[in-house]
C-alpha positions as CSV (number, residue, x, y, z in Angstrom):
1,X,-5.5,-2.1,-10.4
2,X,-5.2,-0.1,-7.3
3,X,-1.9,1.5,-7.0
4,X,-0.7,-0.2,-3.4
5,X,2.4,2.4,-3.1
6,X,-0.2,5.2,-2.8
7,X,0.7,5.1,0.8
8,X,4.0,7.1,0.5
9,X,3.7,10.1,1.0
10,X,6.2,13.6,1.0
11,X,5.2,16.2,3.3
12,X,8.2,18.1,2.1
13,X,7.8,16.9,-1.4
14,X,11.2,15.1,-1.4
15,X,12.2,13.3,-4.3
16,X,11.9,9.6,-5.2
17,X,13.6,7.2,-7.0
18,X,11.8,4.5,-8.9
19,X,13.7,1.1,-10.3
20,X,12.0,-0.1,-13.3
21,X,9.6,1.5,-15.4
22,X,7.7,-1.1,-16.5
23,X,3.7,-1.6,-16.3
24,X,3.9,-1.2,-12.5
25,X,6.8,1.0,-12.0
26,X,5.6,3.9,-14.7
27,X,2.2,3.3,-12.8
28,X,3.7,4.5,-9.5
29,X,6.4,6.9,-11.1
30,X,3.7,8.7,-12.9
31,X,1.1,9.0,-10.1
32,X,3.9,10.5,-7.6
33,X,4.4,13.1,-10.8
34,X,1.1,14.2,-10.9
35,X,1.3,14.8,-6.8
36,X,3.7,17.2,-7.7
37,X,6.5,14.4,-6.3
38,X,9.9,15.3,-8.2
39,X,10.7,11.5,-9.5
40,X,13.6,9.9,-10.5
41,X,12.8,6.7,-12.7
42,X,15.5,4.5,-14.3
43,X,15.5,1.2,-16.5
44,X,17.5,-0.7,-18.7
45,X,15.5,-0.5,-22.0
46,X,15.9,3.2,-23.9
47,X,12.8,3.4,-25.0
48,X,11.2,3.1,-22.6
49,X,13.0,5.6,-20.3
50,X,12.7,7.9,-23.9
51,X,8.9,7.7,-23.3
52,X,9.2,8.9,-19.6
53,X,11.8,11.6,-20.3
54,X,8.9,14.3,-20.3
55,X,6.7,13.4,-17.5
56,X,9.2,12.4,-15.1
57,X,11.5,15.0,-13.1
58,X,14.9,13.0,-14.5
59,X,14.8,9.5,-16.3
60,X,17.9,7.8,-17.2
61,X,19.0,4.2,-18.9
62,X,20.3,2.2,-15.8
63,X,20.7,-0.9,-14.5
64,X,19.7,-1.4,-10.6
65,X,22.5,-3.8,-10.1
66,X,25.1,-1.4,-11.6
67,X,26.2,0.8,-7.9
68,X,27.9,3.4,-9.3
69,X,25.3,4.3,-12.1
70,X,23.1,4.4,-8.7
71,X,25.4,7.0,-7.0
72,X,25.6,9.2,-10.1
73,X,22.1,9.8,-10.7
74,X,22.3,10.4,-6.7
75,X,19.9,7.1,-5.7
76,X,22.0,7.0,-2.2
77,X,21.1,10.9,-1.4
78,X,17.2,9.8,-1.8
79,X,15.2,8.9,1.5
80,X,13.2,7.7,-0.6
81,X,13.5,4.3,-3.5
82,X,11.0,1.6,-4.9
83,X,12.5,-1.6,-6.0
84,X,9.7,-1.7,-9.1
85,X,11.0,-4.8,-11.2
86,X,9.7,-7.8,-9.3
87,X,9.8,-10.0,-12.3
88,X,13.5,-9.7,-12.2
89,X,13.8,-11.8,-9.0
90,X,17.8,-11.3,-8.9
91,X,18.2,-7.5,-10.0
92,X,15.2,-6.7,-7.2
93,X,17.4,-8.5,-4.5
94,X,20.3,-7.4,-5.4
95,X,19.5,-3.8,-6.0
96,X,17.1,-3.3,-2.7
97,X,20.5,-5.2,-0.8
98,X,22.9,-2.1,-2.0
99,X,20.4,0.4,-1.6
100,X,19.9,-0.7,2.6
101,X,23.8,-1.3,2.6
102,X,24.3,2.2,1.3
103,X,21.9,3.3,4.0
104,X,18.8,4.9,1.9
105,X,15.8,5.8,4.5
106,X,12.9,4.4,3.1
107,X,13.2,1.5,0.7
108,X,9.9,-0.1,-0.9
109,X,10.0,-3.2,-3.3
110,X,7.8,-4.8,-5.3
111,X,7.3,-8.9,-4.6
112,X,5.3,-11.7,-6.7
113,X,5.6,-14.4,-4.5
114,X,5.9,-14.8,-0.1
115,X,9.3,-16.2,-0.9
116,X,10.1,-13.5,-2.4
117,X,8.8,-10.9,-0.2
118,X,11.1,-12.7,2.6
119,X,14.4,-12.3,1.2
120,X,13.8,-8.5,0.2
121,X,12.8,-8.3,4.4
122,X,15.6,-9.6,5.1
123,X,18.4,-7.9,2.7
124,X,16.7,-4.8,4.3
125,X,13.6,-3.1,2.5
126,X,11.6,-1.4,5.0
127,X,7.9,-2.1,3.0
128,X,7.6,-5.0,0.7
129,X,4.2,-4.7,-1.7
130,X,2.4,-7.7,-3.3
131,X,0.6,-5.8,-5.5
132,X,-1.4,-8.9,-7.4
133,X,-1.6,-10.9,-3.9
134,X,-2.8,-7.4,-2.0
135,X,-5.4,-6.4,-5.2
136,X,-6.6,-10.0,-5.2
137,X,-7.4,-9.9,-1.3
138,X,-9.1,-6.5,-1.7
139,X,-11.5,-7.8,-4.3
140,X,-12.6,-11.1,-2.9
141,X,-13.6,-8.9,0.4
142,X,-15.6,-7.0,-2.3
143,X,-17.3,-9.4,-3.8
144,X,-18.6,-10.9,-0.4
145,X,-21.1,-8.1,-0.4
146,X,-20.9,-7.6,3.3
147,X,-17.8,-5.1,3.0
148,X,-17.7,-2.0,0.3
149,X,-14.5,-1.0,0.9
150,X,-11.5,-2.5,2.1
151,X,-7.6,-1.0,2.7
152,X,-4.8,-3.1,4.4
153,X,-2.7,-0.1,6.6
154,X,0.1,-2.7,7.9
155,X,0.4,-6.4,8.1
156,X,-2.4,-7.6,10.0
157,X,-3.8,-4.4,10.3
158,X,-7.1,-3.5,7.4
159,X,-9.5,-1.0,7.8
160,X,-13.4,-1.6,6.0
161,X,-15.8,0.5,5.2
162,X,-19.3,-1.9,6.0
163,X,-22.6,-1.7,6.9
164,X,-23.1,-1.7,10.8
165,X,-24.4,-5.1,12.2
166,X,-27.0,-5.3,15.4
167,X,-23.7,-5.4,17.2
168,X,-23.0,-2.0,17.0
169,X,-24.8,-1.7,20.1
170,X,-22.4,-2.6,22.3
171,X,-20.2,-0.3,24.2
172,X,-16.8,0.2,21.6
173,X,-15.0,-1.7,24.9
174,X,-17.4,-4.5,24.7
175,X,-16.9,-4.5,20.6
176,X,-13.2,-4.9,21.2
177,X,-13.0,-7.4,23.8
178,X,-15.5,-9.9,21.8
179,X,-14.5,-8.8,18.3
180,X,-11.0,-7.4,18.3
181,X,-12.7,-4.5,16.2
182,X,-12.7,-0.6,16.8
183,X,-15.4,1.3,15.2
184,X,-13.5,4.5,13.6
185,X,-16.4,6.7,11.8
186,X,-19.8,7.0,10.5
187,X,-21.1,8.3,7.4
188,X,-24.3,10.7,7.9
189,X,-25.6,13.3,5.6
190,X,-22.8,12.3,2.6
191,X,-19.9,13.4,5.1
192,X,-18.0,10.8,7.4
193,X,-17.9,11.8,11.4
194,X,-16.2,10.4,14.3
195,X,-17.5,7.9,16.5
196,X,-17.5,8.6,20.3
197,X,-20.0,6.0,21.6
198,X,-22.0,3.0,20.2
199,X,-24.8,5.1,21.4
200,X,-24.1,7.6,17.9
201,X,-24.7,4.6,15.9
202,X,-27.6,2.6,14.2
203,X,-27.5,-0.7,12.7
204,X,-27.7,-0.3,8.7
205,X,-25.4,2.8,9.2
206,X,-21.8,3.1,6.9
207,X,-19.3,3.0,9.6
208,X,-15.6,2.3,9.1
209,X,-14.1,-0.6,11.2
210,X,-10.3,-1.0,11.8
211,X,-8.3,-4.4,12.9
212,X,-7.3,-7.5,12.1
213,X,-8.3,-9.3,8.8
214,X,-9.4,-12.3,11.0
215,X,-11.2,-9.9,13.7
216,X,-12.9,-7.5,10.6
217,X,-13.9,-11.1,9.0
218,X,-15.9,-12.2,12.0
219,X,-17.7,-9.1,12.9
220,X,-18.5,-8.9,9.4
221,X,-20.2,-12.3,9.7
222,X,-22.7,-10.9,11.3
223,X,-24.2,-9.0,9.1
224,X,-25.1,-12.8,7.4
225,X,-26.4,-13.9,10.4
226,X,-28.9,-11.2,11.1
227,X,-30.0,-11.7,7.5
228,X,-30.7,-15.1,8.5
């Protein structure tokens, strides 16, 4: 599974907090680790945080829920924390609430369902992740064959890498006023290079599109109808 929290990133290499070290959280914990990241993980079950105790910067037995165990371990001085125990759908409410209320930057959580996703908006978290919902989406634009690769930047906002249609032709206005698309690169001689016209292109070329799902989905479609 693609790691969906690959997005943050720490010019400064500023510390973060993780909340839950399960499957998904020691996914994200460990991957930040290996950028070099300084990572503080925490979670309720010993062993677990025993087996972390190594790789991670500091890892401690806590409870998300429990505020002053957050303060101690210094979770409120972080601009940085991941809410990582969506299972749990009351300790990842109530933990991402006291973590806005106490005023932390950056707050990421971890959802299962679009109910869920909702509340943790609303208590406060600044970037809520579906990673099953988001993975799932990914691979069905894979398996349509038109699209190889396929990223979703911001809520309908995705960027594709796809083979270019007939349309490419058109001037990049013309491609946005009919297709809501914007034509971002090119890939020539194994390196990718910017676009500055339609005229740099050929259909059959790799180029990278960015927009909406809906817009990338249509201009996609044509790639089936030229086949046709």
């Amino acid at each position: 599974m693609d790691n969906p929290f690959s997005r943050i990133r720490q010019p400064r290499q500023e510390p973060v907090g993780v909340v839950g070290l399960g499957r998904f959280g020691s996914t994200l914990a460990l991957a930040l680790a290996e950028e070099g990241v300084e990572v503080l993980g925490i979670d309720t079950d010993p062993k677990v945080v025993r087996e972390h105790a190594t790789l991670l910067t500091e890892a401690a037995v806590a409870d998300g829920t429990d505020e002053e165990a957050l303060e101690q371990l210094g979770f409120f001085d972080l601009s940085t924390v991941v809410v990582a125990v969506g299972h749990h759908l009351e300790v990842s409410i109530l933990t991402a609430a006291t973590l806005a209320e106490r005023g932390v930057e950056s707050i990421w959580a971890r959802a299962d369902t679009a109910a869920h996703a909702r509340i943790l908006e609303r208590v406060g978290v600044h970037h809520v992740v579906r990673p099953e919902y988001d993975t799932g989406r990914r691979v069905a634009h894979l398996l349509d064959g038109r699209i190889r690769e396929f990223a979703e930047i911001a809520r309908d906002y995705s960027v594709v890498a796809m083979i270019a249609p007939q349309a490419v032709t058109k001037t990049p206005d013309q491609l946005f006023t009919e297709y809501g698309v914007q034509i971002v690169s090119v890939k020539r001689e194994r390196a990718w290079q910017p676009v500055r016209s339609t005229a740099d292109l050929r259909p059959g070329d790799l180029i990278t599109v960015a927009g909406s799902p809906n817009a990338l989905e249509r201009f996609s479609n044509l790639l089936s109808a030229q086949d046709h």
